[in-house]
N, CA, C and O atoms as a Maestro MAE file, in Angstrom:
{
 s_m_m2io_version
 :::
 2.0.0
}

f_m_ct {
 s_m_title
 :::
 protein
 m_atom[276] {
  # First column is atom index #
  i_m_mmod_type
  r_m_x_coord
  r_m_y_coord
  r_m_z_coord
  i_m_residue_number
  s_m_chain_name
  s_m_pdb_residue_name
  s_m_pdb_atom_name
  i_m_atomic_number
  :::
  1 25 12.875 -6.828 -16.442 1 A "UNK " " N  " 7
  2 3 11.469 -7.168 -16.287 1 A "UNK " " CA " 6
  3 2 10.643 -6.217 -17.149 1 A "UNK " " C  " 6
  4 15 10.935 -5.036 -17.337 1 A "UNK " " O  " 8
  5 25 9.568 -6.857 -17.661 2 A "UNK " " N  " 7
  6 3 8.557 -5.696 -18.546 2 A "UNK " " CA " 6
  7 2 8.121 -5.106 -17.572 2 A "UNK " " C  " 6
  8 15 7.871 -5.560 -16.455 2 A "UNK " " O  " 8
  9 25 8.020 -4.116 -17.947 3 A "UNK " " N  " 7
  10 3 7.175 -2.977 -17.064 3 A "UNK " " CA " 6
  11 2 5.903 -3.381 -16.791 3 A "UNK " " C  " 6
  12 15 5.267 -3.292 -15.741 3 A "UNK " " O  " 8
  13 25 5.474 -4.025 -18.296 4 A "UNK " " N  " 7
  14 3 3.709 -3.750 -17.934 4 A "UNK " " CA " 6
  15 2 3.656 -4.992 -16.812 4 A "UNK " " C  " 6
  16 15 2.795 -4.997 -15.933 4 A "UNK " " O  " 8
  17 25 4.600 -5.976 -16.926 5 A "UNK " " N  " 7
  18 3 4.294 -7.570 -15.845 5 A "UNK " " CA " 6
  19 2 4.630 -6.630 -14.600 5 A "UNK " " C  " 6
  20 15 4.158 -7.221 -13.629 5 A "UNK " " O  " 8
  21 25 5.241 -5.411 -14.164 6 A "UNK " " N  " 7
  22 3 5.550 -4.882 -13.273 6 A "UNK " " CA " 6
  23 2 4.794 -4.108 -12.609 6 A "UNK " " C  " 6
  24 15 4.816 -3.867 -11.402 6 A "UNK " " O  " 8
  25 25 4.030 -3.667 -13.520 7 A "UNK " " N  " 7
  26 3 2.790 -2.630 -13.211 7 A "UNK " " CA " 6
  27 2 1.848 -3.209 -12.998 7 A "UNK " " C  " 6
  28 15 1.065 -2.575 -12.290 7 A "UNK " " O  " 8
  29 25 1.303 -4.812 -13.480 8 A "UNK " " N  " 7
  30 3 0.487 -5.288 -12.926 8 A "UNK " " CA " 6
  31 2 0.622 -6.123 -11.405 8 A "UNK " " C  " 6
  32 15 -0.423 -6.466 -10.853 8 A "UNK " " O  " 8
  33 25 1.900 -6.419 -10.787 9 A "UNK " " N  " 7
  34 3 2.424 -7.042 -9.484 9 A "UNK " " CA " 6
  35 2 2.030 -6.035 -8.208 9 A "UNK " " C  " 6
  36 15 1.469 -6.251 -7.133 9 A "UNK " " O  " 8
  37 25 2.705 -4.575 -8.962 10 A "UNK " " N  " 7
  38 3 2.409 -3.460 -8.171 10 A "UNK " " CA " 6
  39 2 1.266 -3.344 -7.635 10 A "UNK " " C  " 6
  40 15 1.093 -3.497 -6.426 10 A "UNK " " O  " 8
  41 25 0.129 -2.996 -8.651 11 A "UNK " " N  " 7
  42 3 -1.393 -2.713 -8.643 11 A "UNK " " CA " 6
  43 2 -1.634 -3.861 -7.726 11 A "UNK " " C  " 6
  44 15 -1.932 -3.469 -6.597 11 A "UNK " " O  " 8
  45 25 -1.605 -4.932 -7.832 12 A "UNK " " N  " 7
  46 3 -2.236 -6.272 -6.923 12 A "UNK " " CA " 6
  47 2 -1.746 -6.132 -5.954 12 A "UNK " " C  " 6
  48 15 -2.598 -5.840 -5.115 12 A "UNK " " O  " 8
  49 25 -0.208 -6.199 -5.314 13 A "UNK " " N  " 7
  50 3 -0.282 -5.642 -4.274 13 A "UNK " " CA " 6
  51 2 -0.898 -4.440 -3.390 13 A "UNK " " C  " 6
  52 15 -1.001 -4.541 -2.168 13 A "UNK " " O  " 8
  53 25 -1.307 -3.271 -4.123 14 A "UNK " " N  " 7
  54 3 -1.604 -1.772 -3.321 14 A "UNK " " CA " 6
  55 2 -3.030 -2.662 -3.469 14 A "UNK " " C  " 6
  56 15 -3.153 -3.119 -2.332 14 A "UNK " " O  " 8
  57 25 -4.078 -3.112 -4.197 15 A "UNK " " N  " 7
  58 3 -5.271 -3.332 -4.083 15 A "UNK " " CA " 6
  59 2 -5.316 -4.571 -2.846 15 A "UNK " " C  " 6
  60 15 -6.394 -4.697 -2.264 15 A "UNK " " O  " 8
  61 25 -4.276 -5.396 -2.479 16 A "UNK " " N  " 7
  62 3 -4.247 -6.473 -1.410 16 A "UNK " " CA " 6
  63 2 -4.200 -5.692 -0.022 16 A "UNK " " C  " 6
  64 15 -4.874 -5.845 0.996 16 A "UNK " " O  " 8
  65 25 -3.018 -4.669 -0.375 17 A "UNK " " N  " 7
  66 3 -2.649 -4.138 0.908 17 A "UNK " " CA " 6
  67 2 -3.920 -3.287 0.884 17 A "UNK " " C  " 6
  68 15 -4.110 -3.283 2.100 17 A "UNK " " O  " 8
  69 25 -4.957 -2.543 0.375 18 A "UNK " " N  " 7
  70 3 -5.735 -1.935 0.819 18 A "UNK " " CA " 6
  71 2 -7.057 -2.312 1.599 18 A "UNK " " C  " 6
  72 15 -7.788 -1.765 2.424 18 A "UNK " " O  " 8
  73 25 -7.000 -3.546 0.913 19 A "UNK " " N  " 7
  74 3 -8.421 -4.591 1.370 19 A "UNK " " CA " 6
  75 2 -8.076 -4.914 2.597 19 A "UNK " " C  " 6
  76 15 -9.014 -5.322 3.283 19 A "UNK " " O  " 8
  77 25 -7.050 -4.868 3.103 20 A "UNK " " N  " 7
  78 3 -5.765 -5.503 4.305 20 A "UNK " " CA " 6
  79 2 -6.776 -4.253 5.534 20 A "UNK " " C  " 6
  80 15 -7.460 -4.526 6.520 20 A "UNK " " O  " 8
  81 25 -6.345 -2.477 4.691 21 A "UNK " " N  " 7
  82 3 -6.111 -1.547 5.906 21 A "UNK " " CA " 6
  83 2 -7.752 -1.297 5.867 21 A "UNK " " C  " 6
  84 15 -8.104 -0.679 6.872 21 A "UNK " " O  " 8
  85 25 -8.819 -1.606 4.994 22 A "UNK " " N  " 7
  86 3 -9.737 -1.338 4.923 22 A "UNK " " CA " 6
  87 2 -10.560 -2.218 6.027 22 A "UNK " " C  " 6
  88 15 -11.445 -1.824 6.787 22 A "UNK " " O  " 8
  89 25 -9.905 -3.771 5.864 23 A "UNK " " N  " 7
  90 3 -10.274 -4.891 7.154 23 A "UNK " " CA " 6
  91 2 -10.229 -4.380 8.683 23 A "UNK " " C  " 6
  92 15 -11.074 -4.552 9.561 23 A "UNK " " O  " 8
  93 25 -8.995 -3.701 8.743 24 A "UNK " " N  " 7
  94 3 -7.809 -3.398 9.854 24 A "UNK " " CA " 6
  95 2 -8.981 -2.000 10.659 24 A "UNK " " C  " 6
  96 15 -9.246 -1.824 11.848 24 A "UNK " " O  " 8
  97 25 -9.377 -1.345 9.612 25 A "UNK " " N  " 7
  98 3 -10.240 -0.201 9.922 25 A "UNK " " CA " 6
  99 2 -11.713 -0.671 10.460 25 A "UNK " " C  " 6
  100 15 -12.406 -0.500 11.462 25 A "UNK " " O  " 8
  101 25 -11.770 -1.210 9.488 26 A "UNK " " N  " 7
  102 3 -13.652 -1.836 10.033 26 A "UNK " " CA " 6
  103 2 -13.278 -2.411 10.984 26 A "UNK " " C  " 6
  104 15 -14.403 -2.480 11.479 26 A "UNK " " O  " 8
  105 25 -12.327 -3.172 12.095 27 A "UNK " " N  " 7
  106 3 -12.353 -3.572 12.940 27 A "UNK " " CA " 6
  107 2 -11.775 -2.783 14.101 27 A "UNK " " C  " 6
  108 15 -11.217 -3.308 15.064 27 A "UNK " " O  " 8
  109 25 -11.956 -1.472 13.931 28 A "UNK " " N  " 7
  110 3 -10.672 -0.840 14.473 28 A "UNK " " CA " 6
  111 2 -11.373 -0.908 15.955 28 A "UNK " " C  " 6
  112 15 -10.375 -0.836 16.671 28 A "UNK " " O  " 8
  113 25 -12.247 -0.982 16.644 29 A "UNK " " N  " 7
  114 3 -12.490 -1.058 18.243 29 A "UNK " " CA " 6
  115 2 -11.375 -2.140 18.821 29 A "UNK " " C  " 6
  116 15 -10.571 -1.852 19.708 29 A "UNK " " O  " 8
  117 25 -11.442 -3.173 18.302 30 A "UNK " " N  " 7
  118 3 -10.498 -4.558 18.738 30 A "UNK " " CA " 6
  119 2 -9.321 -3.904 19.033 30 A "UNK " " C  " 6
  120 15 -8.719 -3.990 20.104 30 A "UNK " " O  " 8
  121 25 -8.826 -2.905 17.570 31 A "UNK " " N  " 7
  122 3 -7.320 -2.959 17.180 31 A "UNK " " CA " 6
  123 2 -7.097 -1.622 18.387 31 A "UNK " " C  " 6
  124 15 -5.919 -1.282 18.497 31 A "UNK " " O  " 8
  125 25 -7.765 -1.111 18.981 32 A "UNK " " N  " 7
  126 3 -7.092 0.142 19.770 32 A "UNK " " CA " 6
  127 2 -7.615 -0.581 21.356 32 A "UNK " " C  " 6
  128 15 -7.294 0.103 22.329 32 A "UNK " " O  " 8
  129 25 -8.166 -1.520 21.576 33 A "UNK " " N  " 7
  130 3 -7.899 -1.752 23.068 33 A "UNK " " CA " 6
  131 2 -7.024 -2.218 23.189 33 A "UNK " " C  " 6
  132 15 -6.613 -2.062 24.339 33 A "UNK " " O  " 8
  133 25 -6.025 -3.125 22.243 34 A "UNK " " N  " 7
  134 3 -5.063 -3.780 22.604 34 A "UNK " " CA " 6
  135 2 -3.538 -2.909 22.329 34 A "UNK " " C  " 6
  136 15 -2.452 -3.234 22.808 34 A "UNK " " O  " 8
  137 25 -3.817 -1.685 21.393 35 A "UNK " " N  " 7
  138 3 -2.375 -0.700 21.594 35 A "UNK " " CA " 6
  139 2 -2.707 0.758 22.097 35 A "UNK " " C  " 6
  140 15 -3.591 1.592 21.903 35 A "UNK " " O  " 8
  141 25 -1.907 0.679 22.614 36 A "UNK " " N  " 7
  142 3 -1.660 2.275 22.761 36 A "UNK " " CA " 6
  143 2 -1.881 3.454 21.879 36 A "UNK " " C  " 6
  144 15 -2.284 3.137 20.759 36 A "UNK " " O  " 8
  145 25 -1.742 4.585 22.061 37 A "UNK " " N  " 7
  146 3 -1.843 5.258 20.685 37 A "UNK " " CA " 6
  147 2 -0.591 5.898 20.436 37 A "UNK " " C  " 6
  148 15 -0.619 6.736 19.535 37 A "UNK " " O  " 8
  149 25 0.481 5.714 21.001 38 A "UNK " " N  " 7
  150 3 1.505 5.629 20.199 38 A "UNK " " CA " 6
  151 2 2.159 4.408 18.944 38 A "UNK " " C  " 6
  152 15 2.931 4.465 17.987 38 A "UNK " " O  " 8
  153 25 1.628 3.731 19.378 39 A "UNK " " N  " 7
  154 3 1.723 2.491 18.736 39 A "UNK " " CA " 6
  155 2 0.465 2.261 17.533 39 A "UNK " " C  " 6
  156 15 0.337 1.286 16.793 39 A "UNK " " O  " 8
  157 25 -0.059 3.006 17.577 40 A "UNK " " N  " 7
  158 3 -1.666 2.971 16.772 40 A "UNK " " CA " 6
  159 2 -0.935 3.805 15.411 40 A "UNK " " C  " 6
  160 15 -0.812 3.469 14.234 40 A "UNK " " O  " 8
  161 25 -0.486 5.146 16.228 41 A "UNK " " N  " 7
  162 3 0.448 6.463 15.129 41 A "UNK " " CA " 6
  163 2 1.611 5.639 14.707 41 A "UNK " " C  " 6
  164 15 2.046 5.909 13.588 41 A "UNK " " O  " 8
  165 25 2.127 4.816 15.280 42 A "UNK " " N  " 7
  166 3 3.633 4.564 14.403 42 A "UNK " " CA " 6
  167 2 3.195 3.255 13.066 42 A "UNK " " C  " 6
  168 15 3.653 3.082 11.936 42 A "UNK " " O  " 8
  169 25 2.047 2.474 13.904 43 A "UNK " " N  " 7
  170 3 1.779 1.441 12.917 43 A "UNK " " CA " 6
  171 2 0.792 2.106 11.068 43 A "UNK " " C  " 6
  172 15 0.883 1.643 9.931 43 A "UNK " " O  " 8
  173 25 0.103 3.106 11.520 44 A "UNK " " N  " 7
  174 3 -0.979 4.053 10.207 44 A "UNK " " CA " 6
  175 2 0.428 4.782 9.898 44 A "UNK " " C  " 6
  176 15 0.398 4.973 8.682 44 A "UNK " " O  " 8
  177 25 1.593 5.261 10.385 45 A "UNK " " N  " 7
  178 3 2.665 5.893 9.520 45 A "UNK " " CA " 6
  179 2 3.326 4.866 8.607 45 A "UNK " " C  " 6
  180 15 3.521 5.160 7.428 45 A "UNK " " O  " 8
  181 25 3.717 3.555 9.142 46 A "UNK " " N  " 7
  182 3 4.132 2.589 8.644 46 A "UNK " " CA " 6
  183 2 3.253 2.037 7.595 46 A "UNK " " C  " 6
  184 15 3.751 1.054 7.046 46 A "UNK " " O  " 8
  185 25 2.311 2.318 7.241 47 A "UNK " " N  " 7
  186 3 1.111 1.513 6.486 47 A "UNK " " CA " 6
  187 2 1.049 2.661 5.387 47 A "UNK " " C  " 6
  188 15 0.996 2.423 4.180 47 A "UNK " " O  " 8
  189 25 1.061 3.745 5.863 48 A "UNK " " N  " 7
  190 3 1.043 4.978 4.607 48 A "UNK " " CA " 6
  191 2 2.565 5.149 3.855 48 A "UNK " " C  " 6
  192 15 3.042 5.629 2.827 48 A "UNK " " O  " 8
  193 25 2.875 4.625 4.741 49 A "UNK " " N  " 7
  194 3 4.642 4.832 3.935 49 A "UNK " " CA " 6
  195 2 4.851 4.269 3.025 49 A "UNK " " C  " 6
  196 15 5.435 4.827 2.096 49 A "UNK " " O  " 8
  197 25 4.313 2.477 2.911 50 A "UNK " " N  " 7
  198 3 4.423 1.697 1.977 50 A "UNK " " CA " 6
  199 2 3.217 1.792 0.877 50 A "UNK " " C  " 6
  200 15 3.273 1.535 -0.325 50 A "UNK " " O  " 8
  201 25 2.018 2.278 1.723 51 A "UNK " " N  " 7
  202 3 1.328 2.498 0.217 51 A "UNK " " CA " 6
  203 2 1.721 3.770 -0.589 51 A "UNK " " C  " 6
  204 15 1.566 3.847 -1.807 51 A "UNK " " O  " 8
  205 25 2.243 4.768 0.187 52 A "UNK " " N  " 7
  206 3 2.990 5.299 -0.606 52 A "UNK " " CA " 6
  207 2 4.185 4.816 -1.515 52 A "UNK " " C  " 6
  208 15 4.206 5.002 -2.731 52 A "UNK " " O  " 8
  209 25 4.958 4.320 -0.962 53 A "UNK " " N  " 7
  210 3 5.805 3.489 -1.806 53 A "UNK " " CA " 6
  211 2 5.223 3.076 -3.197 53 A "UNK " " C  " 6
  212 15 5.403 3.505 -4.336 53 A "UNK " " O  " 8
  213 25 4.193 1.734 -2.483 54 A "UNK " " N  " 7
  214 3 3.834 0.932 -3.587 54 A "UNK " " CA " 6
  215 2 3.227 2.089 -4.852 54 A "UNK " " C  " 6
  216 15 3.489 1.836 -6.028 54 A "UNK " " O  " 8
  217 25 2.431 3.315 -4.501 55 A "UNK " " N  " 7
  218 3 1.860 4.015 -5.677 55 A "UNK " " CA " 6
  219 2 3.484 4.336 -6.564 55 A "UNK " " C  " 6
  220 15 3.730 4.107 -7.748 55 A "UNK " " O  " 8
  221 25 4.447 4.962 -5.448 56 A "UNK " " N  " 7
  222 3 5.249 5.884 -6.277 56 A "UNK " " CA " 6
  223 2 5.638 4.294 -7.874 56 A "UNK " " C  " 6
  224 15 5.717 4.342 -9.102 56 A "UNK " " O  " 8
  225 25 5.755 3.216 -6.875 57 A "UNK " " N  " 7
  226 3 6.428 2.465 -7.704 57 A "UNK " " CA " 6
  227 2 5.563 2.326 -8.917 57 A "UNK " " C  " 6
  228 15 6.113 1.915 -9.939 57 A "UNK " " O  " 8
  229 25 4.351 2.596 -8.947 58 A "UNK " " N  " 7
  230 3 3.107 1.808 -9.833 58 A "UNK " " CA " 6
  231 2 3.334 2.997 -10.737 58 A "UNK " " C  " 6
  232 15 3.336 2.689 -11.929 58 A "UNK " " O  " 8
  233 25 3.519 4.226 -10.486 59 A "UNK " " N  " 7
  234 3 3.590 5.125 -11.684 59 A "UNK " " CA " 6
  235 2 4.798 5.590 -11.641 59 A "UNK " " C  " 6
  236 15 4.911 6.666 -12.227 59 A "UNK " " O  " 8
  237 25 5.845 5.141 -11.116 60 A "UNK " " N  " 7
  238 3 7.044 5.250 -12.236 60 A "UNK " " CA " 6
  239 2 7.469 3.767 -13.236 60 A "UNK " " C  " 6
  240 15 8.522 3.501 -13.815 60 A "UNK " " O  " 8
  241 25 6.217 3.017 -13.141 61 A "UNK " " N  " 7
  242 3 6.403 1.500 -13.803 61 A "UNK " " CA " 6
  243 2 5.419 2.141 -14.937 61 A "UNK " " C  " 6
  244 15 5.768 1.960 -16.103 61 A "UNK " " O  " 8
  245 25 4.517 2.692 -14.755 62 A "UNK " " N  " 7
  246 3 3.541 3.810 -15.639 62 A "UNK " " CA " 6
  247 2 4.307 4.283 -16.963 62 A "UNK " " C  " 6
  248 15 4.207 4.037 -18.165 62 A "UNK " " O  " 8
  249 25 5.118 5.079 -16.155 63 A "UNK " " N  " 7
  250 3 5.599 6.081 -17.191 63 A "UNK " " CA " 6
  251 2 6.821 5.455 -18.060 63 A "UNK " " C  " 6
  252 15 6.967 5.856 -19.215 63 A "UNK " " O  " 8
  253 25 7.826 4.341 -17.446 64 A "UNK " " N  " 7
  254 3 8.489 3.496 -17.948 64 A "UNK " " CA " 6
  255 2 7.839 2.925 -18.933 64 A "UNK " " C  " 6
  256 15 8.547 2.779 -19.929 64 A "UNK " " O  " 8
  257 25 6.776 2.549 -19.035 65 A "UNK " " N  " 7
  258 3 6.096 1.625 -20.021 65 A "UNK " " CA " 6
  259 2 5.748 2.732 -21.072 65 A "UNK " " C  " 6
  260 15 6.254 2.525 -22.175 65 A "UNK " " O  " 8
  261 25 5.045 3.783 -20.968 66 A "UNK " " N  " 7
  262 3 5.190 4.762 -22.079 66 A "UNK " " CA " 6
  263 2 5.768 5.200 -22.459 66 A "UNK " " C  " 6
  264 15 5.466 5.834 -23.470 66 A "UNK " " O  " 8
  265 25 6.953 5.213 -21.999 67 A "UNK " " N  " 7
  266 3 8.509 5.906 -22.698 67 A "UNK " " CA " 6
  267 2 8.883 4.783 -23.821 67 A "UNK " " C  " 6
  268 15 9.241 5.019 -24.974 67 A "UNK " " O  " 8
  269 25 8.716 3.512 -23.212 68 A "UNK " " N  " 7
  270 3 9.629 2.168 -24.105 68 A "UNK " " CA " 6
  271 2 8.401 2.217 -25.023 68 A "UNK " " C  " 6
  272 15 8.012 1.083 -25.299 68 A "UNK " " O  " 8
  273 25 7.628 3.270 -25.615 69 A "UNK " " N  " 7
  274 3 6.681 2.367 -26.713 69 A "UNK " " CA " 6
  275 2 7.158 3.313 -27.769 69 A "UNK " " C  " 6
  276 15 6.783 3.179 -28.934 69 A "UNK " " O  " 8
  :::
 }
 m_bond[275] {
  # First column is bond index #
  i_m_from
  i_m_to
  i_m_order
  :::
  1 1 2 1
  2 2 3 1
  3 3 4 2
  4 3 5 1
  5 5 6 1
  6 6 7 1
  7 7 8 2
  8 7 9 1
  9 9 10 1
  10 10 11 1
  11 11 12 2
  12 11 13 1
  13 13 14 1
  14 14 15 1
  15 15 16 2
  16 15 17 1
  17 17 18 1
  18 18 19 1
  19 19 20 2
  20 19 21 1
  21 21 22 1
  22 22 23 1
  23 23 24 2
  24 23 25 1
  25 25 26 1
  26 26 27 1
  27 27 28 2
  28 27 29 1
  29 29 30 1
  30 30 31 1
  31 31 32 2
  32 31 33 1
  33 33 34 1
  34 34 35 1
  35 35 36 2
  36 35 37 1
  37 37 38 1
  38 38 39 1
  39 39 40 2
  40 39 41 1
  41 41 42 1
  42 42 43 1
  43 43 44 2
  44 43 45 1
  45 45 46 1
  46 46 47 1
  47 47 48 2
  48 47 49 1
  49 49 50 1
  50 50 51 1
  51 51 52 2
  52 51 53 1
  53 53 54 1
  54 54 55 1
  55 55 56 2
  56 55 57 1
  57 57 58 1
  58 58 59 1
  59 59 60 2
  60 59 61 1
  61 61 62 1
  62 62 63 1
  63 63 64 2
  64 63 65 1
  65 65 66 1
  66 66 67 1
  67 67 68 2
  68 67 69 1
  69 69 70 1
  70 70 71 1
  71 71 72 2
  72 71 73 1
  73 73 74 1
  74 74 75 1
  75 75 76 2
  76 75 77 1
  77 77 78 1
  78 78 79 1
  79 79 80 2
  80 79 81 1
  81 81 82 1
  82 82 83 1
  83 83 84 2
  84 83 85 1
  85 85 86 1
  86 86 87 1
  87 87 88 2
  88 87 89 1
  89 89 90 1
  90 90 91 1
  91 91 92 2
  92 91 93 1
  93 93 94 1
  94 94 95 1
  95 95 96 2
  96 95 97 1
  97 97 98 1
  98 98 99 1
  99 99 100 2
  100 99 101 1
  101 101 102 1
  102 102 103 1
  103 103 104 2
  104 103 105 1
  105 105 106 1
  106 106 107 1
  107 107 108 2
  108 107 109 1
  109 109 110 1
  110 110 111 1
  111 111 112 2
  112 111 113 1
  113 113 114 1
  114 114 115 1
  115 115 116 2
  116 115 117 1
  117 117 118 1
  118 118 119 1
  119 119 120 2
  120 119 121 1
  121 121 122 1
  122 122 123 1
  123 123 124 2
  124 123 125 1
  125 125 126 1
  126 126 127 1
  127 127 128 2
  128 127 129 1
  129 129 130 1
  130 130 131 1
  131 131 132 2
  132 131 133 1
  133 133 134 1
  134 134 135 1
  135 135 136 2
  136 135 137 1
  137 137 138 1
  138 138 139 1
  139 139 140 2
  140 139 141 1
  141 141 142 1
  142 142 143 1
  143 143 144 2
  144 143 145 1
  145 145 146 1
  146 146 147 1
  147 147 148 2
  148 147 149 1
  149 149 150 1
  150 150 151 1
  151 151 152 2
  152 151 153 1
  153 153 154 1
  154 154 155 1
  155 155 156 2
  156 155 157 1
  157 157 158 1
  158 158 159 1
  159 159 160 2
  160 159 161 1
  161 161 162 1
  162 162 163 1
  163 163 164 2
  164 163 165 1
  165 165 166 1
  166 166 167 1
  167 167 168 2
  168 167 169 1
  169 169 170 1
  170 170 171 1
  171 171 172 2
  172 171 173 1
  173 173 174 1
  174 174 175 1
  175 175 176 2
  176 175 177 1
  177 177 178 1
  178 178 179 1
  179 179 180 2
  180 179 181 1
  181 181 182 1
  182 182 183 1
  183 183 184 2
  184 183 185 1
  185 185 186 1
  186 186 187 1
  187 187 188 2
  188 187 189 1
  189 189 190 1
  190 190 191 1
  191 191 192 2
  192 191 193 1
  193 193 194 1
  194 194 195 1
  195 195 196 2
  196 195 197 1
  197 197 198 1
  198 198 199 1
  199 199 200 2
  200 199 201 1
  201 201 202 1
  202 202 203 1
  203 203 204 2
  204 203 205 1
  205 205 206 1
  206 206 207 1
  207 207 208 2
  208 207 209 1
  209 209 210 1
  210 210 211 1
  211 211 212 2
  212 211 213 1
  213 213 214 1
  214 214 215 1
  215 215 216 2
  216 215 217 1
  217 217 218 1
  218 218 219 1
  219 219 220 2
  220 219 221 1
  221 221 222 1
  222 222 223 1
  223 223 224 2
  224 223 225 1
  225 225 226 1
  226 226 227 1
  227 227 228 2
  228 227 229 1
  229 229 230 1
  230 230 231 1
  231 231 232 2
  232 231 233 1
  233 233 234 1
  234 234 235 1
  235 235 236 2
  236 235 237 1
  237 237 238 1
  238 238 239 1
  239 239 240 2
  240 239 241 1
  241 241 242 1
  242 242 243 1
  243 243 244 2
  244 243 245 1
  245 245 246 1
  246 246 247 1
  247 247 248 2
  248 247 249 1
  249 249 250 1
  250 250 251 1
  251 251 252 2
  252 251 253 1
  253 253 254 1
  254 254 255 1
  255 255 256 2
  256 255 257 1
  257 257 258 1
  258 258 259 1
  259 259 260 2
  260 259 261 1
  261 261 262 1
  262 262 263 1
  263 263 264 2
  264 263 265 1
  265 265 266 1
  266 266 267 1
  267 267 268 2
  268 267 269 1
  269 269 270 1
  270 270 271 1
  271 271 272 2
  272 271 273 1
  273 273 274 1
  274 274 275 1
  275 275 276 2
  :::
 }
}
């Protein structure tokens, strides 16, 4: 796969998933009567994990693309 078609899949996803946790936040009264706060901490660990993910992936698709030029 080209990197750069890779680097742009990446980016759209982390900008989807952010509009996602940014929704998730502005509504957050709803979202904590109905869990617990253990369940509040495991779901924001789970959500940072993958946007972590998704960045690591977006700039090692980064630097792939500047190496191949």
């Amino acid at each position: 796969m080209n990197p750069k078609i890779g680097q742009r899949a990446v980016l759209l996803l982390l900008v989807l998933y952010s509009l996602d946790f940014v929704w998730k936040l502005s509504h957050w009264g709803a979202l904590t009567k109905r869990l617990d706060w253990w369940a509040l901490a495991m779901a924001l660990t789970v959500r940072f994990a993958f946007m972590g993910g998704l960045l690591y992936a977006l700039f090692r698709l980064k630097r792939a693309f500047q190496e191949s030029k």
